[in-house]
PARO-883249 format. One record per residue (C-alpha): residue in three letters; y, x, z. Coordinates in steps of 0.05 Angstrom, whole numbers, padded with zeros to 5 digits, always signed. Layout:
N
AlaYXZ...
This chain:
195
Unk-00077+00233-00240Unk-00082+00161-00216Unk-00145+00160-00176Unk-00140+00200-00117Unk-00190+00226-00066Unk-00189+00172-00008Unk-00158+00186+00054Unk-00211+00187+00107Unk-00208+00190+00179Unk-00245+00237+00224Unk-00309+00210+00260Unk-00309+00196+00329Unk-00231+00200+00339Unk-00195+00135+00362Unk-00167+00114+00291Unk-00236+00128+00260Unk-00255+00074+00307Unk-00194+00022+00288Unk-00209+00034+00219Unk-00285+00022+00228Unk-00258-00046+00275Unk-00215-00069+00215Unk-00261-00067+00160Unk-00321-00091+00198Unk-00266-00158+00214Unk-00261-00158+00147Unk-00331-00152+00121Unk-00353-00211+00168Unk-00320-00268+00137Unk-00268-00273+00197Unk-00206-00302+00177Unk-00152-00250+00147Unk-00097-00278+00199Unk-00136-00268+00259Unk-00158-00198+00231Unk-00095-00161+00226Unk-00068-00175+00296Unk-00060-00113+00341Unk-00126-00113+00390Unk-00105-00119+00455Unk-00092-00045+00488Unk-00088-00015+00421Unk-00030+00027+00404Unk+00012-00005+00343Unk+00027+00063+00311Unk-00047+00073+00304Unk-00056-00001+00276Unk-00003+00007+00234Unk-00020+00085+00208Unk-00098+00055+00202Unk-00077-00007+00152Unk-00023+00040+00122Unk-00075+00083+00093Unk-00126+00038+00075Unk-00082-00004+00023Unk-00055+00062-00004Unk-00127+00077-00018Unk-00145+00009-00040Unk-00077-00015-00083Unk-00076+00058-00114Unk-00158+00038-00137Unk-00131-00033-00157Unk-00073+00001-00204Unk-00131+00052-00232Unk-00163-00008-00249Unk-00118-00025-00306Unk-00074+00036-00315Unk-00099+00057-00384Unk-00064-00020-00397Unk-00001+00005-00366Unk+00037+00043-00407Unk+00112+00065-00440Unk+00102+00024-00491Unk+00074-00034-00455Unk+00111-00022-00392Unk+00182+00008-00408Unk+00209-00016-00333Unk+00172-00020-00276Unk+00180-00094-00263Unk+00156-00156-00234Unk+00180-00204-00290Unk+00253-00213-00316Unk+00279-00227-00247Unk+00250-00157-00214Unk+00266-00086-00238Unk+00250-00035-00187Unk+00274+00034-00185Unk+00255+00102-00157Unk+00299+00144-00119Unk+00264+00194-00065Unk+00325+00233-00051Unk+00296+00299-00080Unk+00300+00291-00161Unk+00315+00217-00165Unk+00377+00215-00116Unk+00401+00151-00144Unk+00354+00091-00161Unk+00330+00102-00232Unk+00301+00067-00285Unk+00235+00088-00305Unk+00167+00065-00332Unk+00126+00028-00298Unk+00064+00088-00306Unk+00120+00137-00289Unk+00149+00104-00226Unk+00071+00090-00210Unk+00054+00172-00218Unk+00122+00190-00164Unk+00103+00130-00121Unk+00035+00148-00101Unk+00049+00215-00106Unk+00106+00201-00053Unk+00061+00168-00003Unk+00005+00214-00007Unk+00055+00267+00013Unk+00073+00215+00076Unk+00000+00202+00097Unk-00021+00283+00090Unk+00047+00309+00133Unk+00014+00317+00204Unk+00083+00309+00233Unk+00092+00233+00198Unk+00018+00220+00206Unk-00011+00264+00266Unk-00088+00257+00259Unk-00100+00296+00330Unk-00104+00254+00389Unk-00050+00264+00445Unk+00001+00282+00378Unk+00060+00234+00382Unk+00076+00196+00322Unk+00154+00211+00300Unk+00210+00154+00325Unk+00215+00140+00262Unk+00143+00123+00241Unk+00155+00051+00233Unk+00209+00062+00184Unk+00169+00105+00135Unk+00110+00059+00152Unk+00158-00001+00127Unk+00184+00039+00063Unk+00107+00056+00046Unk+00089-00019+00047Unk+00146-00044+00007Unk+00134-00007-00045Unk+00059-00018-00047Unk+00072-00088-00044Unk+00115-00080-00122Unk+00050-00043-00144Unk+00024-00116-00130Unk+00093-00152-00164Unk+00067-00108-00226Unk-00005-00117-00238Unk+00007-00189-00218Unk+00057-00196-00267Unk+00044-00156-00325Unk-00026-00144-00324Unk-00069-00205-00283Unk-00109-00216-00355Unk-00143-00156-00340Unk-00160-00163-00283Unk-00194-00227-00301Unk-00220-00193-00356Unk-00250-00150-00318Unk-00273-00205-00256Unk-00236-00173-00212Unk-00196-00231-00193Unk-00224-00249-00128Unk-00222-00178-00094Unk-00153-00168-00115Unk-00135-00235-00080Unk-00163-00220-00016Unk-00135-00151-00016Unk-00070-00180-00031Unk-00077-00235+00015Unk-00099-00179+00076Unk-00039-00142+00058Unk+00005-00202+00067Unk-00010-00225+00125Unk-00008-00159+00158Unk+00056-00136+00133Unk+00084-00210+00153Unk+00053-00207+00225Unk+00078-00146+00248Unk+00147-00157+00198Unk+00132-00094+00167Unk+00163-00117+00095Unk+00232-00163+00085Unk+00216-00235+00067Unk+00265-00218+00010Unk+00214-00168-00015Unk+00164-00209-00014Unk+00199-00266-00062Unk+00170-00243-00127Unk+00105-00271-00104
C-alpha cells in the first residue's frame, strides 16, 4: 500500500522535457538553488506540476523506506516532535482535522495526492489543456503536507535512515525540496519551522 507505481510523464511532450531538464540539473552536480528556478520562457504551472510530482514520487519512496518502523504503536500521532501534531481533514470523511497515526494519516495522505496528480482537470497531461485557476493552491496544499512527511521521518525515525545509509540522499532530496518550495513561496515559512 505504501509504494506506489511512479508517476511518469509522456515522452516527447513539453513536461516530459522539464522533467528530463530538472533531473539532468540535478544529476550534474549544479547547485540545488540555481536548479529550481523557473527557465526562462517556461510556463510556472508546468514547473511547478513537474517538481510536484517528482517529490510525491520520491518522499512517498523515502517514507517506504522506513514504514515497516512506523507504526500505531510506535507512532500513535502523526507528529514532528512534542511541538508538532498534524491532522487530516480532506473534507470527505475527515471534515474536521483529526487525530490519527502517523501510518494512518501517511495511507490518506498519499492516497489524497495521488488522486490530485491522476485528475486530468487538476493535472492536464495534454498540451494546449489549461491548468485550473486554482492549480497553485492545490499545488501549495500538496507540498505542505509532503514537507510533514519530512517533519516525521526526520523526527521519529532519522536512526533508520542512518541505519540504513541513507542519510545523504534524504538530505539532498530534502534540501531540493526546500529550496524550491522557498523560491517560488509555495509553502508558509511557518510550515517550514519544525525543521
Amino acid at each position: 500500500k505504501t509504494f506506489r507505481p511512479k508517476r511518469k510523464f509522456e515522452p516527447g511532450t513539453q513536461r516530459f522535457e522539464l522533467h528530463k531538464r530538472a533531473q539532468a540539473s540535478l544529476n550534474s552536480g549544479v547547485d540545488l538553488k540555481a536548479a529550481v528556478q523557473l527557465p526562462n520562457g517556461e510556463d510556472l504551472n508546468d514547473w511547478v506540476a513537474v517538481h510536484v510530482v517528482d517529490f510525491f514520487n520520491r518522499i512517498n519512496l523515502i517514507y517506504g523506506t522506513i514504514c515497516e518502523f512506523c507504526t500505531e504503536k510506535t507512532c500513535p500521532v502523526m507528529s514532528g516532535g512534542p511541538k508538532y501534531e498534524y491532522r487530516w481533514q480532506d473534507d470527505m470523511k475527515y471534515k474536521k482535522p483529526t487525530a490519527l497515526p502517523a501510518p494512518q494519516y501517511m495511507n490518506l495522505l498519499m492516497d489524497w495526492i495521488e488522486l490530485q496528480i491522476n485528475n486530468e482537470s487538476i493535472f492536464p497531461t495534454n498540451v494546449g489543456v489549461p491548468f485550473p485557476k486554482n492549480f497553485l493552491q492545490v499545488c501549495k496544499k500538496i507540498l505542505c503536507r509532503l514537507f510533514r512527511v519530512f517533519v516525521h521521518v526526520y523526527i521519529h525515525h532519522f536512526d533508520r535512515i542512518m541505519l540504513m545509509g541513507a542519510e545523504a540522499h534524504i538530505n539532498t532530496c530534502y534540501k531540493h525540496f526546500y529550496y524550491f518550495v522557498t523560491e517560488l513561496n509555495l509553502v508558509d515559512r511557518r510550515e517550514l519551522e519544525p525543521l
